[in-house]
Steps between C-alpha positions, in 0.01 A plus 500: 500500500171378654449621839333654790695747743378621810628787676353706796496256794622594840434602869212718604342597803152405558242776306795589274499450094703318209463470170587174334649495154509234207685558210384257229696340228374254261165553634312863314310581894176678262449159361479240751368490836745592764487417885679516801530236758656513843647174679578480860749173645276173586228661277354496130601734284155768498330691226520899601397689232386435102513758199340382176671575180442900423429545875130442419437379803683396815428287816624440845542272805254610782767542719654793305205674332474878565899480566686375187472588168642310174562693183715494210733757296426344132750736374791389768358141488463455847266453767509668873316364785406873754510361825356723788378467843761197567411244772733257642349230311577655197870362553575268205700420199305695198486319171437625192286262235433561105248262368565502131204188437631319218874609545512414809583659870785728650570532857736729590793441809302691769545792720490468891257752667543514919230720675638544884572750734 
């Protein structure tokens, strides 16, 4: 079966940490380029964080730089988003997104991520 499924959403308190998982079917993460995207309601769906295929390099929104970190488990076929330092406008539904170029794109069903006190 082709899919994407996130798990790790949830609430946090301000300055606390998750860690976002994506396990990947149908899509081999060390191949294609992986991202995450968050969406918030009334707003576009935003790019967060980008992992090229072998995790050769990687690349972030400004607004998350020095706090998140996208990798991938090539073995598990999976990729994690480390979220630290959480701010309140961090709250969003967290997509996960496999860009397999001539095969097409996966997006998985998201994962709802609430920063609040």
């Amino acid at each position: 079966q082709v899919q994407l499924v996130e798990s790790g959403g949830g609430l946090v308190q301000p300055g606390g940490s998750l860690r976002l998982s994506c396990a990947a079917s149908g899509c081999t993460v060390r191949n294609y380029v992986m991202s995450w995207y968050r969406q918030v309601p009334g707003k576009e769906r935003e790019l967060v964080a980008t992992i090229t295929s072998a995790g050769s390099s990687t690349n972030y929104a400004e607004s998350v730089k020095g706090r998140f970190t996208i990798s991938t488990d090539n073995g598990k076929n999976t990729v994690y988003l480390q979220m630290n330092n959480l701010k309140p406008e961090d709250t969003a539904v967290y997509y996960c997104y496999c860009n397999r170029a001539g095969w097409g794109t996966l997006w998985g069903q998201g994962t709802q991520v609430t920063v609040s006190v």
